[in-house]
LOGUZA-769269 format. One record per residue (C-alpha): z negated, y, x; residue in one letter. Coordinates in steps of 0.5 Angstrom, whole numbers, plus 500, padded with zeros to 3 digits. Layout:
! residues N
ZYXA...
! end
This chain:
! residues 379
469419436X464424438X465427445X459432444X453435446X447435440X446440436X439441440X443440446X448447444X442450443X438449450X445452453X444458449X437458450X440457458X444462458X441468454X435467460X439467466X444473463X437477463X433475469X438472474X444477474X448477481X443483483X438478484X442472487X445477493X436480493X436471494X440472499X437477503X431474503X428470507X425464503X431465497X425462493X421468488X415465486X415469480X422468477X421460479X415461474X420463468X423457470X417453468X415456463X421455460X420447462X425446466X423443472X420438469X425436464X427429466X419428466X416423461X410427456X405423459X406427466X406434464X413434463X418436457X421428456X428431456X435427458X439427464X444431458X439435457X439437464X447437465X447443460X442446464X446445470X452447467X450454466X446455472X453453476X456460472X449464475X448462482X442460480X438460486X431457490X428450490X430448481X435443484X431441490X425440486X429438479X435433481X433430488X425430488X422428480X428423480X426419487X418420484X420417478X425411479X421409485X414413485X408409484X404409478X399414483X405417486X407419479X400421477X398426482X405428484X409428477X404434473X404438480X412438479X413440473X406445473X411448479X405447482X408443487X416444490X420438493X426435497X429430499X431429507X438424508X444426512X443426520X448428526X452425522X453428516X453423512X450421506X451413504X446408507X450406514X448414515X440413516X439412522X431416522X426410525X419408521X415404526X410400522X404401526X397398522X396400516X401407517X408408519X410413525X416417523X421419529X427423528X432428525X434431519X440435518X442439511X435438507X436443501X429447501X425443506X422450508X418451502X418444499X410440499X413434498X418432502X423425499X424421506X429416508X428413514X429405517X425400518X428396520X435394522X440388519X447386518X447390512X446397512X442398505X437394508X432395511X432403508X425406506X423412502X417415504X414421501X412427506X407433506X412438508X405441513X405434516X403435524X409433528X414435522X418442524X422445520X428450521X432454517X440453517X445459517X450456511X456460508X451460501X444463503X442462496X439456497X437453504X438448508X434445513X434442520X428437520X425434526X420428526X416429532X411422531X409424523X405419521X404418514X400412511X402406507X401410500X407414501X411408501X416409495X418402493X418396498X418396505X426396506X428396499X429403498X437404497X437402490X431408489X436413492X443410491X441413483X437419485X444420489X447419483X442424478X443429485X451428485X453429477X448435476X451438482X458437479X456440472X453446477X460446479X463447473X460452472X461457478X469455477X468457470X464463471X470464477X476463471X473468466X472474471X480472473X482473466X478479464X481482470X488479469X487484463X484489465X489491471X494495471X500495475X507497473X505500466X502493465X496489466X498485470X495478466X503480463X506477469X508470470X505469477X498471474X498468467X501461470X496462476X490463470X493457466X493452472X486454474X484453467X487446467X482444473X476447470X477443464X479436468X473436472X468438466X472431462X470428469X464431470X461430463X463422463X459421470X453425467X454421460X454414465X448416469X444418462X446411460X444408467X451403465X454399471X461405471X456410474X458407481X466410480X464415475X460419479X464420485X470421481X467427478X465430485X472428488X475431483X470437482X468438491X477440491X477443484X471448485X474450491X481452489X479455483X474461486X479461492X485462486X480466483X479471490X487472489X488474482X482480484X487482489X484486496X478488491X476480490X476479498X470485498X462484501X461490494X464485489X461479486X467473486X465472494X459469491X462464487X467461492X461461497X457456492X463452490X464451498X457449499X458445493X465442495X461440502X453437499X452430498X459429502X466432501X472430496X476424501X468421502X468419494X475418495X473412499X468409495X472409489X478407493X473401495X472400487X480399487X480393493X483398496X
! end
């Protein structure tokens, strides 16, 4: 049985990791993070050049016709950066809501613009509540004519402040089923009546935003799908979001490990590096083991949604419950092995556990999944 990535795919990770170890050092995440957009026009550029943004978009709308594997691997290596700004945004929450619901007009005039980098894009979900499954959206979409009126707020939109196309989740109408009566809009991000507020998060190298519908008005074209029909669109644009963050989080807790284990070798105490200790070396082994489960998980989830096979839908929590509790435990365990110096504004291990924090927290934490599994279960 063959559990590896292609030939083509190993080389898309080199690729991947030669780029972002000569123009994404940690240098520029903490210059992202002082910035006040963490978007740099030009370093997102190089991403499109590379044909990243445009990966998971056919040919014939401008894109490179990759896999959602393709991408994984990709993520994967972006989790080890810190890649920061609007790639996630626009790559895993924007391309796969245009293409698994946008219409043929929506996919020819939005798609090429997405991966020329043209254009940058969003999707707005959770609200006060925080959640993001279908009983969570509560924003109204009145249909008025030919229009619909957009009232309410949005809460954690990753990017929203420099995002032209904005992926809306909004409800139409209200039944007994939460999942009906959902409809996906697509939003100008300069649209009269929308506000647009930056949030302070623990990882300012991506941004979430607060969004306010103050009577947007959008018209019938920026419908994406059947009035009401929109959860199934966004449960498999979730589930492309949710995998990839998870590969991403691989990623960060890998980087974490092996910055652990070069220091474990290098610091010297008592005549001896302390790697030598039992404590040290079984607390490196245990975090190996984590990082090495959730990429198992991770992997299979990703494969799951790449296939479009019916297991996605216990795959991909998994993997995120699995991989929100591991990625925050192992940058954590990560800080104890660096001792008081990992604890330091100076050094960089801080950097990750952020991210991994963010991740743990972004399209719902470890017990939320737990559920949704346990419901696969008849539990």
């Amino acid at each position: 049985m063959d559990f590896g990535f292609s030939e083509e795919q190993e080389m898309l990770r080199d690729a991947a990791k030669r780029f972002l170890a000569d123009n994404c050092p940690t240098t520029f995440v903490r210059k992202m993070m002082a910035h006040d957009s963490a978007h740099d026009p030009d370093f997102y550029k190089k991403l499109v050049e590379l044909g990243w943004p445009g990966l998971l978009i056919p040919e014939q709308y401008g894109g490179t016709g990759g896999t959602f594997l393709d991408l994984t691997v990709i993520m994967e290596e972006a989790g080890k950066a810190l890649l920061p700004g609007p790639f996630f945004a626009t790559a895993l929450l924007a391309v796969p809501l245009i293409l698994e619901g946008g219409s043929d007009a929506q996919k020819q005039e939005l798609l090429p613009k997405l991966a020329r980098g043209d254009l940058l894009g969003t999707l707005a979900i959770a609200e006060t509540s925080g959640r993001f499954d279908a009983g969570g959206i509560g924003l109204k979409a009145e249909s008025k004519g030919g229009s619909y009126v957009l009232s309410g707020e949005k809460l954690f939109v990753p990017d929203a402040h420099v995002a032209g196309c904005i992926g809306v989740a909004a409800r139409s109408h209200q039944g007994s089923d939460p999942e009906q009566g959902i409809s996906l809009f697509l939003v100008p991000g300069n649209a009269q009546g929308l506000t647009v507020t930056q949030l302070k998060t623990v990882d300012m190298t991506r941004r979430l935003c607060h969004l306010k519908f103050d009577g947007v008005q959008v018209d019938a074209g920026a419908l994406v799908g059947a009035p009401g029909q929109g959860w199934p669109i966004l449960r498999r644009t979730l589930d492309v979001a949710i995998a990839g963050l998870c590969a991403e989080i691989v990623g960060t807790a890998q980087r974490a490990l092996d910055m652990s284990v070069e220091y474990a070798k290098t610091r010297v105490q008592f005549g001896k590096p302390i790697g030598a200790f039992q404590a040290i070396k079984h607390k490196c082994v245990d975090m190996m083991v984590a990082v090495e489960n959730a990429r198992s998980l991770t992997y299979y989830a990703c494969w799951t949604v790449d296939e479009r096979v019916p297991e996605a839908a216990t795959a991909v929590p998994m993997a995120k419950a699995y991989a929100s509790d591991m990625g925050k435990n192992v940058t954590s365990e990560a800080i104890q092995v660096h001792g008081g110096i990992g604890f330091t504004w100076e050094h960089d291990m801080h950097l990750f556990h952020r991210r991994a924090l963010a991740g743990e927290a972004n399209f719902g934490n470890a017990p939320i999944h737990r559920e949704t599994v346990a419901k696969s279960l008849a539990l």
